[in-house]
DRENFI-489138 format. One record per residue (C-alpha): x, y, z; residue number from 1. Coordinates in pm, whole numbers. Layout:
BEGIN
pt X->X&Y->Y&Z->Z&k->NUM
...
//
This chain:
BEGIN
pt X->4171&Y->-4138&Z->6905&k->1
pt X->4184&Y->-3891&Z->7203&k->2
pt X->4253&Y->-3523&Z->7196&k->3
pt X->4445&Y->-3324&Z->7466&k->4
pt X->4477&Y->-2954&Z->7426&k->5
pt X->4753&Y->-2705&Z->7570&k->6
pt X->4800&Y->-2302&Z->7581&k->7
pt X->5069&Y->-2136&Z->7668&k->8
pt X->5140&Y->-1709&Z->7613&k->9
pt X->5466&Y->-1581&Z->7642&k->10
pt X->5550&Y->-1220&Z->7637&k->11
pt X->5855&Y->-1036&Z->7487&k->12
pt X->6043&Y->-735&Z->7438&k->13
pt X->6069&Y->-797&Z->7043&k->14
pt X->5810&Y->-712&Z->6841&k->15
pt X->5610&Y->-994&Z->6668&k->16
pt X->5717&Y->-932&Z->6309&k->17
pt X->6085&Y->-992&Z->6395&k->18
pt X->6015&Y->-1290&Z->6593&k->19
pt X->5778&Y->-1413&Z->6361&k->20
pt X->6076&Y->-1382&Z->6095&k->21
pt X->6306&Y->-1540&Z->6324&k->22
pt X->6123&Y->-1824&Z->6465&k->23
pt X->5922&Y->-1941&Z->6170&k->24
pt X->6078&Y->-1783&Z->5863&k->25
pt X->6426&Y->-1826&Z->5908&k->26
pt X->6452&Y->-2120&Z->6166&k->27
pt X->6577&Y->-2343&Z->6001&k->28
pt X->6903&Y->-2134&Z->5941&k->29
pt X->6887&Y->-1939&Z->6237&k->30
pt X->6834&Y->-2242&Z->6587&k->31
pt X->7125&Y->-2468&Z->6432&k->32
pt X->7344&Y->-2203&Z->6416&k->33
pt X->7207&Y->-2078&Z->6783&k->34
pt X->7170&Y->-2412&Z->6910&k->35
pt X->7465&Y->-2612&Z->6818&k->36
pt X->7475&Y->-2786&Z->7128&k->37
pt X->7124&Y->-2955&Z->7084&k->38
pt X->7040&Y->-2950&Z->6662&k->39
pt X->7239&Y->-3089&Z->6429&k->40
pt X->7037&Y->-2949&Z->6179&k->41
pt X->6714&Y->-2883&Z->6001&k->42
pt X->6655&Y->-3015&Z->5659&k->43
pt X->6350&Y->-2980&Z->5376&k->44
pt X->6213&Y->-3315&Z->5296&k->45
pt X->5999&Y->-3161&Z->5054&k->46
pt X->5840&Y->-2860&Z->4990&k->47
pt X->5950&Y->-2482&Z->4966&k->48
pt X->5879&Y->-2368&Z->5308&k->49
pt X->5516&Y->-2279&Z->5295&k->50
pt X->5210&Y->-2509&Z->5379&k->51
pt X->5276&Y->-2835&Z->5290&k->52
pt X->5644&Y->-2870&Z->5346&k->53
pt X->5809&Y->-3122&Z->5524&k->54
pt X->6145&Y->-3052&Z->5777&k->55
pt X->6322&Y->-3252&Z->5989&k->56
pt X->6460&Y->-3159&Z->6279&k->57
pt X->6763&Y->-3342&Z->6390&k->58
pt X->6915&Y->-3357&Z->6728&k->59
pt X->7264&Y->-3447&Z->6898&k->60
pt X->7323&Y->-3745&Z->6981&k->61
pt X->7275&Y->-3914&Z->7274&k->62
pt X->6923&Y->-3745&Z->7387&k->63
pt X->6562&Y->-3863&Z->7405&k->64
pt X->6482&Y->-3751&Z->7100&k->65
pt X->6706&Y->-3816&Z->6778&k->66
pt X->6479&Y->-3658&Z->6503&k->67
pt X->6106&Y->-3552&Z->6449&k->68
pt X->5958&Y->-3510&Z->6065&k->69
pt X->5743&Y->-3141&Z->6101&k->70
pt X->5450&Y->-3057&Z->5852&k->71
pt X->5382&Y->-2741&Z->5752&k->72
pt X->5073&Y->-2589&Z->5785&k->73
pt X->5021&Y->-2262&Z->5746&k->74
pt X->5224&Y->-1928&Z->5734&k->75
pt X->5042&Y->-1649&Z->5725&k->76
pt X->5283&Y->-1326&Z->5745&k->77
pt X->5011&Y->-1112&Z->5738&k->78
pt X->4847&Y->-1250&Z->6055&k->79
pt X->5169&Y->-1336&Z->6207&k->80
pt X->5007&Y->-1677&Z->6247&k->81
pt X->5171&Y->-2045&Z->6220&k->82
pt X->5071&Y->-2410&Z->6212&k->83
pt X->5204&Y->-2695&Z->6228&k->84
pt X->5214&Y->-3082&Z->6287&k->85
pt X->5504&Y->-3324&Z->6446&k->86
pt X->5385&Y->-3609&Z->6196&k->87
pt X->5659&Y->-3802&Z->6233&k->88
pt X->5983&Y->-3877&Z->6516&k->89
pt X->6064&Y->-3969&Z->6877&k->90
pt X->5861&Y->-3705&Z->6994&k->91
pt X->5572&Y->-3880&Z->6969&k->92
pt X->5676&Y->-4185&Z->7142&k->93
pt X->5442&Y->-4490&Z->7148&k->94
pt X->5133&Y->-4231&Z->7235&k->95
pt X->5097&Y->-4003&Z->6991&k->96
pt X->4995&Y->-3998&Z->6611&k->97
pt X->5062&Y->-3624&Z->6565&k->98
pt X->5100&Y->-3277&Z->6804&k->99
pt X->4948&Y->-2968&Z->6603&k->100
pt X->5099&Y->-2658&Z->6687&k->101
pt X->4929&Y->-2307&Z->6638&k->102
pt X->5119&Y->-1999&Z->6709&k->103
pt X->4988&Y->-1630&Z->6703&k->104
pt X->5244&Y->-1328&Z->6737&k->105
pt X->5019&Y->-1022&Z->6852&k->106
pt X->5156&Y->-654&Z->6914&k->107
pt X->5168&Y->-611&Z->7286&k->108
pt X->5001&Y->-308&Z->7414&k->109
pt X->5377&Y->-174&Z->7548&k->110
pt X->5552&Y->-238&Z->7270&k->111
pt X->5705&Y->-624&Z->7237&k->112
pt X->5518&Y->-892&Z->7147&k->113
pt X->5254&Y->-1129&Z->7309&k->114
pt X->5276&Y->-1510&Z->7163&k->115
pt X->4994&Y->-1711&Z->7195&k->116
pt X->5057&Y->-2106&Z->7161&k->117
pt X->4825&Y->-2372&Z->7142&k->118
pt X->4940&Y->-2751&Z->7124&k->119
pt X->4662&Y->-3056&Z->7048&k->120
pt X->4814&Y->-3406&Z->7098&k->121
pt X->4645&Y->-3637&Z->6908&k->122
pt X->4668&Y->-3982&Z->7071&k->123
pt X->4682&Y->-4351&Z->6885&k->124
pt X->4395&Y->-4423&Z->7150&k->125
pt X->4147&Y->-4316&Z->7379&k->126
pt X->4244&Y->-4527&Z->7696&k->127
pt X->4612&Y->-4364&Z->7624&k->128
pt X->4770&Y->-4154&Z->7990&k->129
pt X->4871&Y->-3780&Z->7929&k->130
pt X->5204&Y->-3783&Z->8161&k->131
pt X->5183&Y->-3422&Z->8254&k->132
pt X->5531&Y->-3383&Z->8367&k->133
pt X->5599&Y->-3500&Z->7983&k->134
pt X->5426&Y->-3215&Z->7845&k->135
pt X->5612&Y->-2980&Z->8094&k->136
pt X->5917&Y->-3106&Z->7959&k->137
pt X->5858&Y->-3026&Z->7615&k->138
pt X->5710&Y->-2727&Z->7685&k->139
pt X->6022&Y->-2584&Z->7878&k->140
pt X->6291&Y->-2704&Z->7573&k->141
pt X->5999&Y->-2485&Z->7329&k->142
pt X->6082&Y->-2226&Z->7576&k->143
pt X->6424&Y->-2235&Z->7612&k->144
pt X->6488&Y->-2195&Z->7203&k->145
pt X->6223&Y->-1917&Z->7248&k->146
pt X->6411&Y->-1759&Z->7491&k->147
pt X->6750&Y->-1845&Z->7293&k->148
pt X->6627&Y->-1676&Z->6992&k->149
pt X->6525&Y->-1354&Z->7187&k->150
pt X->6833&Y->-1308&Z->7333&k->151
pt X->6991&Y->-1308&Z->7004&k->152
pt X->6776&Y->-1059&Z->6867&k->153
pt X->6809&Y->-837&Z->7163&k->154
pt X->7169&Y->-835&Z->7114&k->155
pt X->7130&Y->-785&Z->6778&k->156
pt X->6846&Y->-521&Z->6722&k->157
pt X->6948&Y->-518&Z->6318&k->158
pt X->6893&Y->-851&Z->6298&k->159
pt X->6508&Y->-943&Z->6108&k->160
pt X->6466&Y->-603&Z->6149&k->161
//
């Protein structure tokens, strides 16, 4: 089994506790309703939201990816930190076993947040290709429901407040 690492920081005008609460606390209320167009829905499998639970994440019809099976973690609303692991789901294709995801939500120093990311693919092999462009993709539809979610709460400054 190989390893491949990613990091990604993204800055924003919201401060980390409300994103925190928005993105990991409430998501699976809050990107359905936001993202009709793309999730059908997010379900429990198992669990009650903290480290061990199990959600999956379905998706319209039609695209790439149908449904991925998440495991959670860790949430740590203290640290404003987050873990977890796609165990399960298109996602991984043929490639993968799991993708660990760690986020961090840190005060920025003017106000807003920074949001530090890091992404391990785990791979079924170690002669298995890392299609770069594949990771760009999937980095970039993170993004956008980043970005989705911010606007949101910039429009509504009440909101997770």
């Amino acid at each position: 089994m190989g390893v491949y690492s990613d990091y990604d920081e993204f800055i924003s005008p919201i401060s980390p506790t409300r994103l925190f609460k928005a993105l990991v606390v409430d998501s699976h209320n809050l990107v359905p309703k936001l993202l009709p167009q793309a999730i059908t829905g997010i379900q429990t499998i198992q669990g009650d939201g903290g480290a061990g639970t199990i959600r999956q994440i379905n998706f319209l019809e039609g695209g790439e990816v149908k449904s991925v099976k998440n495991r959670i973690d860790e949430v740590n609303e203290e640290t404003l930190s987050y873990s977890y692991t796609t165990i399960e789901g298109d996602a991984l294709k043929d490639k993968f076993a799991s993708i660990a995801h760690e986020a961090k939500f840190e005060e920025a120093p003017n106000g807003g947040s920074i949001n530090k990311m890091t992404t391990k693919y785990y791979t079924k092999g170690d002669d298995v290709e890392i299609n770069q462009e594949e990771i760009k993709i999937g980095k970039e539809k993170l993004l956008g429901i980043y970005k989705v979610v911010e606007a949101y709460l910039l429009q509504n400054p009440h909101v997770y407040a």
